[in-house]
C-alpha positions as CSV (number, residue, x, y, z in Angstrom):
1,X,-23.7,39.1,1.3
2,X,-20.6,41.4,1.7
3,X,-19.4,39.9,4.8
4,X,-19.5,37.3,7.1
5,X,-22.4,37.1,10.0
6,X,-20.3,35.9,12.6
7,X,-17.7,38.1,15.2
8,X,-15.7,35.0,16.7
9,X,-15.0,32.3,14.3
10,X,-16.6,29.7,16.2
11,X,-20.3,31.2,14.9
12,X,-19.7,31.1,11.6
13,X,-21.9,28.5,9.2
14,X,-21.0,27.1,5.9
15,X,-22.5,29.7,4.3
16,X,-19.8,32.4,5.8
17,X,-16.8,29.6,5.1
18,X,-18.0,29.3,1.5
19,X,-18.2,33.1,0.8
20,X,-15.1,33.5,2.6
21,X,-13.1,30.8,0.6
22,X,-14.0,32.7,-2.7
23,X,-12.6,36.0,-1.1
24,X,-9.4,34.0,-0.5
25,X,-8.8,32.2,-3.7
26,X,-9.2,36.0,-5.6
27,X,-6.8,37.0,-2.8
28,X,-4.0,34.3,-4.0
29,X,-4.7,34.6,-7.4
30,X,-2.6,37.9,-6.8
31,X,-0.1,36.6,-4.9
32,X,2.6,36.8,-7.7
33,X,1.4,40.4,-8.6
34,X,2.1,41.3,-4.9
35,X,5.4,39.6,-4.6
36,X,6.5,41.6,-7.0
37,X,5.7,44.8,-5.6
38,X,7.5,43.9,-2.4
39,X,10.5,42.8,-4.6
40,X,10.8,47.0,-5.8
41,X,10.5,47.9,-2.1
42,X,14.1,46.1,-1.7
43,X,15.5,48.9,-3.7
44,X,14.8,50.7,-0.8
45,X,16.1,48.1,1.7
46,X,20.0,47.3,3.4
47,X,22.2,49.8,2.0
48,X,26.3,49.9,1.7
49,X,26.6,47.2,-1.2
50,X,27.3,48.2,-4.5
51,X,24.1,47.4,-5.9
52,X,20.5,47.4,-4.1
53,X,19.2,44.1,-3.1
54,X,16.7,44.8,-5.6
55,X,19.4,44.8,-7.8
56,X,21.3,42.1,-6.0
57,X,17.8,39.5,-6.5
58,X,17.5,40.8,-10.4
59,X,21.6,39.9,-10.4
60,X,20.9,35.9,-9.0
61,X,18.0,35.6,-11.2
62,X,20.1,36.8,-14.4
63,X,22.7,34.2,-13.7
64,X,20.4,31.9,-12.8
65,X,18.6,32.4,-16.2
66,X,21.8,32.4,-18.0
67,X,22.9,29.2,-16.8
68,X,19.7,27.2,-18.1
69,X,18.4,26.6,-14.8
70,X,14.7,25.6,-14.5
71,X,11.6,28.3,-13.3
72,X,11.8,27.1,-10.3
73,X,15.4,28.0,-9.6
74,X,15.2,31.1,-11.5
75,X,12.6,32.2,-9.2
76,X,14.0,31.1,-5.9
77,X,17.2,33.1,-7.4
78,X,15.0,36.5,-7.6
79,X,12.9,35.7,-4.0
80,X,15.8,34.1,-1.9
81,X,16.4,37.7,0.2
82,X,12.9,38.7,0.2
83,X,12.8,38.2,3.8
84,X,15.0,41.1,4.0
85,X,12.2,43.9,4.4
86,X,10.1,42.4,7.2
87,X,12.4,39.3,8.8
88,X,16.3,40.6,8.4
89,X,17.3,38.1,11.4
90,X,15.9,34.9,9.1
91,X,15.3,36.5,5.7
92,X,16.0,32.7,4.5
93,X,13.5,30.9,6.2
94,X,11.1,33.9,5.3
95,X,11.7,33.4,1.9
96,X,11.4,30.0,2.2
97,X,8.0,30.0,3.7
98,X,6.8,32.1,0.7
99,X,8.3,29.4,-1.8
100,X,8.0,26.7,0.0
101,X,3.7,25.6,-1.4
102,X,4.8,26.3,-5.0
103,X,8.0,25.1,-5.6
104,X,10.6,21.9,-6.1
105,X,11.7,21.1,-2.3
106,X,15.1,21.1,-3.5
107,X,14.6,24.7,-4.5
108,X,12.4,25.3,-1.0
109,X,15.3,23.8,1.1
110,X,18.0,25.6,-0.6
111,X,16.5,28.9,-0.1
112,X,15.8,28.1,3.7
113,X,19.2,27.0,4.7
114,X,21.4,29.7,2.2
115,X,22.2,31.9,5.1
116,X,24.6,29.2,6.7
117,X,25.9,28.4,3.3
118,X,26.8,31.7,2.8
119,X,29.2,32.5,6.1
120,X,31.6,30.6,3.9
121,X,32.4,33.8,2.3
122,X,31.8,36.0,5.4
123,X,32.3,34.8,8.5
124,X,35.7,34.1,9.2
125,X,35.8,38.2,9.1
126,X,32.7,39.2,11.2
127,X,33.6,36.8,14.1
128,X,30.9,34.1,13.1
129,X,31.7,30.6,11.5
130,X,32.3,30.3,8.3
131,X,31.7,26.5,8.4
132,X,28.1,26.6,9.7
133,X,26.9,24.5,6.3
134,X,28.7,21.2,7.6
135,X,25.7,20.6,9.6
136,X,24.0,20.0,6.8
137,X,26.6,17.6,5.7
138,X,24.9,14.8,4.3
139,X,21.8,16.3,3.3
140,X,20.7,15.4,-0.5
141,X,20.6,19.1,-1.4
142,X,23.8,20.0,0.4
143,X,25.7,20.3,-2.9
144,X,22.7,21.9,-4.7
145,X,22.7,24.8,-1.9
146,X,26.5,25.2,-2.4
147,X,26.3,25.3,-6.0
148,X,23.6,28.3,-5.8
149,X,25.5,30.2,-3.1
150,X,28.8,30.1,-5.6
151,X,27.3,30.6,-8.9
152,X,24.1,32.8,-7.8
153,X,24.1,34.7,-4.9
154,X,27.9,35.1,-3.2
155,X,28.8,36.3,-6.8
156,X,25.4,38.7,-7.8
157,X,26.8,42.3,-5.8
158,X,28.6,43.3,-9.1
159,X,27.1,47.0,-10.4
160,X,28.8,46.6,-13.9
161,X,26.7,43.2,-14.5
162,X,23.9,43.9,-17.1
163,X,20.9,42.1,-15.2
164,X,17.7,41.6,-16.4
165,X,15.3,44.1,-15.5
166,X,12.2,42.3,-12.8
167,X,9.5,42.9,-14.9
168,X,11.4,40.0,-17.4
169,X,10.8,37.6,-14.3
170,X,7.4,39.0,-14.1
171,X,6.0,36.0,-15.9
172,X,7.9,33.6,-14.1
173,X,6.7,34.4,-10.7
174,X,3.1,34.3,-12.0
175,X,3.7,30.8,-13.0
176,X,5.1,29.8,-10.4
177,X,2.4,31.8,-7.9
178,X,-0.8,30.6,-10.4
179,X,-0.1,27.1,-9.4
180,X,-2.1,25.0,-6.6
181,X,-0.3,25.0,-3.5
182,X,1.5,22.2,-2.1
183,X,0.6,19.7,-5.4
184,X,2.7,16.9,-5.0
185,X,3.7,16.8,-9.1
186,X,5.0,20.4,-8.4
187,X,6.9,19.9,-5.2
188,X,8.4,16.8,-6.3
189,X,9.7,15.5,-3.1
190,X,12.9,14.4,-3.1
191,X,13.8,15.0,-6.2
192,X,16.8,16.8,-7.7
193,X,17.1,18.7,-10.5
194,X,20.5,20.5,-11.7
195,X,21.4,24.2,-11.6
196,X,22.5,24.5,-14.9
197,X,21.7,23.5,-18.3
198,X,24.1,24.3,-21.2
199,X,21.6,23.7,-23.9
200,X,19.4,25.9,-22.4
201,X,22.0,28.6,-21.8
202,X,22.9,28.2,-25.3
203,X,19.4,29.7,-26.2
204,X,19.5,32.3,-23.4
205,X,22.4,34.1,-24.1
């Protein structure tokens, strides 16, 4: 069998569902691999910072790194602007979307909302509002979100920072991408883990 028998959906029999659910768990087996190869395309991407935002994601996961934090922050500090090839109007919630099956909420939430954290720095100068986080206010990751907008992205446009190259968060992303989607011990509902870890840096540096 190399494809399916069926031209509408609705005709298709377990035997097309089953050959077609093997096609699909190769497929996302290389889902990492692939993310990857989009992150090199943002070297192409928004220009008129001092660094790419290939260069920009490499920057947030190097600081990320460097502070301790976990693989999943240290990944969600390399993806975060993804988004900005294909959805530059919500590059957060794209990102987020990617992240969101295989990945602490916390982390998930963070990425999704870090465009209104970040008119902190911003806005006030483009006509927008800088204060668009306080709707968040109250929120149990509000402070996490803050926290990676300071330390991790706001702060990660700086060309004389020696980043890690991508292909060191290689193995982190196929960690992250290997596991099953949307398992409850990974995603972790709820719970909060910290940004930084100063034994951890200690080793890192």
């Amino acid at each position: 069998m190399k494809t399916v028998k069926f031209t509408q959906m609705k005709d298709g029999d377990t035997e097309d569902y089953a050959f077609l659910e093997q096609h699909e768990i190769a497929y996302a087996a290389k889902t990492g691999e692939r993310l990857l190869t989009a992150m090199r395309d943002l070297d192409a991407s928004l220009s008129g910072y001092q660094v790419t935002r290939l260069g920009h994601s490499v920057q947030s996961a190097t600081r990320a790194w460097r502070d301790g934090a976990d693989t999943d922050w240290v990944v969600s500090a390399l993806l975060h602007d993804i988004g900005d090839i294909y959805a530059p109007y919500n590059h957060d919630e794209y990102a987020a979307a990617i992240l969101r099956p295989f990945v602490r909420e916390q982390c998930a939430w963070t990425v999704e909302v870090h465009g209104d954290f970040q008119k902190l720095y911003y806005a006030d100068k483009t006509g927008g509002d800088p204060k668009s986080r306080d709707k968040y206010a109250g929120h149990p990751y509000f402070a996490d979100c803050a926290e990676f907008c300071e330390r991790w992205d706001q702060s990660s446009f700086d060309p004389a920072y020696p980043s890690l190259p991508l292909e060191f968060f290689a193995p982190m992303v196929d960690e992250v991408f290997a596991r099953q989607a949307y398992d409850p011990a990974m995603i972790r509902a709820g719970e909060r883990a910290p940004l930084t870890n100063s034994k951890f840096a200690a080793d890192r540096i």
